[in-house]
N, C-alpha and C positions, 0 to 999 in steps of 0.2 A: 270543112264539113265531112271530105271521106276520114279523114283524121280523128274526126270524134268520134264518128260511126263506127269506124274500126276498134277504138278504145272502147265506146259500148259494148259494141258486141263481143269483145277479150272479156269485160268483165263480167257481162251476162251467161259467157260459159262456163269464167272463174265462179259462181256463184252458183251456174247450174249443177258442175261436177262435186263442188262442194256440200250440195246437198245431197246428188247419189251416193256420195263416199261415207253423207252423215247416217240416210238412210241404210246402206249396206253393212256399219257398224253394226248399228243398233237390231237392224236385223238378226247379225252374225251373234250379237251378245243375248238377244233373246233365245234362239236356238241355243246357242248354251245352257241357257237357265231352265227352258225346257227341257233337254238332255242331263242336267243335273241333279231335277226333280226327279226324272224318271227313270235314274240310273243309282241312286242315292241308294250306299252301300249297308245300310242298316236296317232292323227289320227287327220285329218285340212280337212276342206271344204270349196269351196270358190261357194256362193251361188249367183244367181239373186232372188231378195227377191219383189215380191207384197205386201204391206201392203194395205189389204181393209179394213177399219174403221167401225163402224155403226156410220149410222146417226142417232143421241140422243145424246140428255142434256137437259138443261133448260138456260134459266135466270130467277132467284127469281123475281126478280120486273117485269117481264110480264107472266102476265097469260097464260096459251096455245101453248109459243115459245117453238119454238126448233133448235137446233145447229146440223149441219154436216161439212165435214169435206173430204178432197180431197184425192182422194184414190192417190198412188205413187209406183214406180221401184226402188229399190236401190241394191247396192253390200252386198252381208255378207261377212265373216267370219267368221268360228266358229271351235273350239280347245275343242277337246275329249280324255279325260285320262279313260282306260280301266283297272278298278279295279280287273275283271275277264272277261272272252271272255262273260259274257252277263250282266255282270254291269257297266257301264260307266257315267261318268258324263260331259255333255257340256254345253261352256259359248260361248252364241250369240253374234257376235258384230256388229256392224252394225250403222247408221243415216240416218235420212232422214229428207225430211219438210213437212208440211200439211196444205193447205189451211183452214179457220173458217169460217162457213158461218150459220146466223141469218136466221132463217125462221119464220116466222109469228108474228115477232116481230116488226111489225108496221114501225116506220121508218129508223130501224134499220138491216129491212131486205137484205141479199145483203154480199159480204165478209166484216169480222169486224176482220181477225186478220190473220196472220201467224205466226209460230213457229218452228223450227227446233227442232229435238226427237232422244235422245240418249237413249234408251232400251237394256242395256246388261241384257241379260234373264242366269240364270243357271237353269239345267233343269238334274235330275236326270234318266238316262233313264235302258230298259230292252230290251235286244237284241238277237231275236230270232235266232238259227245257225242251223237250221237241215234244210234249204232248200236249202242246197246248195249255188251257186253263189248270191242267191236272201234274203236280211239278212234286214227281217220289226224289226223296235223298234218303242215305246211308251214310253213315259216321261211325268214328273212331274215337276216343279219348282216353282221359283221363278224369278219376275221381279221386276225392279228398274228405270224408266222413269227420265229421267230428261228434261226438256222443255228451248231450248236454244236460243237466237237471236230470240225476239218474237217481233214483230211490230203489230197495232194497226191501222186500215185501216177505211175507212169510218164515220161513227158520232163516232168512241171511240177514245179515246186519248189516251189510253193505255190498256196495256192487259198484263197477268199477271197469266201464269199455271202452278199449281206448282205442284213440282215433287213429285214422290208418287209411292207404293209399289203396284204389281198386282199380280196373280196368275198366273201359265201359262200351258197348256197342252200341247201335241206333239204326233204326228205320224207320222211315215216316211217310208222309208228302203235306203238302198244300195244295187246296182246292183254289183257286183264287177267282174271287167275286167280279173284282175290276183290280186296277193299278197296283191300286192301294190293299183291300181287304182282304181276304181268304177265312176260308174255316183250317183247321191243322189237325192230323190223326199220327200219332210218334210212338213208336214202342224204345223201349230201353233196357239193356241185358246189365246190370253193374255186377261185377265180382268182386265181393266184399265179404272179406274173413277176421273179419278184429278179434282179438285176445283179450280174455275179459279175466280179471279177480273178484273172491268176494268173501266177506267175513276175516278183512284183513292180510287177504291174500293165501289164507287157506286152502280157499277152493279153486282151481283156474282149468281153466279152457279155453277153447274157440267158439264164437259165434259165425257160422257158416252163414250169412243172411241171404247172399248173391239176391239180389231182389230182382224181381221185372216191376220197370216205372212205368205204365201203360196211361197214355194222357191224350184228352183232347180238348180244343180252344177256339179262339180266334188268332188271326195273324195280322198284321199291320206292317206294310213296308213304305218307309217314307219315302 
């Protein structure tokens, strides 16, 4: 009888430790999945984006011209991988068109072009977390312009901007609602000088566009 007893009660503790250990698992693996959720290094904005241009350039062959350029509204989207809660990296996307306009370039003054502008910017940024719901960052990158469906209006016959690398700044923050949501306010410095021909390559220049991409949205971090 103490024999059995004893074998009961070994396996009554085999069985009870086997459940703390089952429990303690699952525990352990939920807390992970918890901290997975809420550590999840990814994060999408979907912005209303201003680009205002400077007016400047030149044409070589007239003395004293200068080129401007039509400010515009467009949609972003932009996708951030969080390498630590204040290092992150984001890739802009976005399009838009922009009016070309000739100033003091004799008879040529007046719109001389349009183009559509694909600028995906990546932009390394630093993100400040000790204020709580209100989370400012700053960035660095790089931009990549390509210049697309470009037409040639008035005395040019064609026109012709080509695509070219700029630098980019950024400042911003995120308001954050809960975990998940935020509103987002980003300003953007690009320096962007393209080389443009037109009427065969008769005419060339620079477009000095440097634009500011001033944009606000919602944010979403998974």
């Amino acid at each position: 009888m103490k024999t059995n007893f004893k074998a009961l009660l070994a396996g009554a503790s085999a069985v009870a430790f086997g459940v703390i250990a089952f429990q303690s698992v699952a525990s352990a693996a939920d807390l992970n999945d918890r901290m997975f959720v809420e550590k999840s290094p990814w994060q999408v904005r979907v912005r209303a984006l201003g680009v205002v241009p400077e007016d400047d350039g030149n044409i070589d062959q007239i003395a004293g011209s200068n080129l401007a350029y039509s400010n515009s509204v467009t949609p972003e989207l932009d996708i951030s991988y969080f390498f630590t809660e204040n290092l992150a990296a984001e890739l802009i996307l976005g399009t838009t068109s922009s009016k070309i306009y000739a100033e003091n370039a004799g008879g040529a003054n007046g719109q001389v072009g349009k183009t559509w502008i694909l600028p995906p910017t990546v932009t390394l940024q630093y993100h400040f977390t000790n204020f709580g719901a209100f989370k400012p960052y700053v960035g660095a990158g790089v931009n990549y312009t390509m210049f697309f469906n470009q037409d040639a209006t008035g005395v040019l016959t064609d026109i012709d901007v080509e695509d070219t690398f700029g630098a980019a700044l950024q400042v911003g923050f995120d308001y954050m609602l809960d975990d998940h949501w935020g509103v987002n306010f980003d300003v953007k410095k690009i320096f962007l000088r393209p080389d443009w021909s037109a009427n065969g390559g008769t005419l060339t220049g620079k477009a000095k566009l440097d634009p500011w991409l001033i944009g606000t949205g919602l944010t979403y971090r998974f």
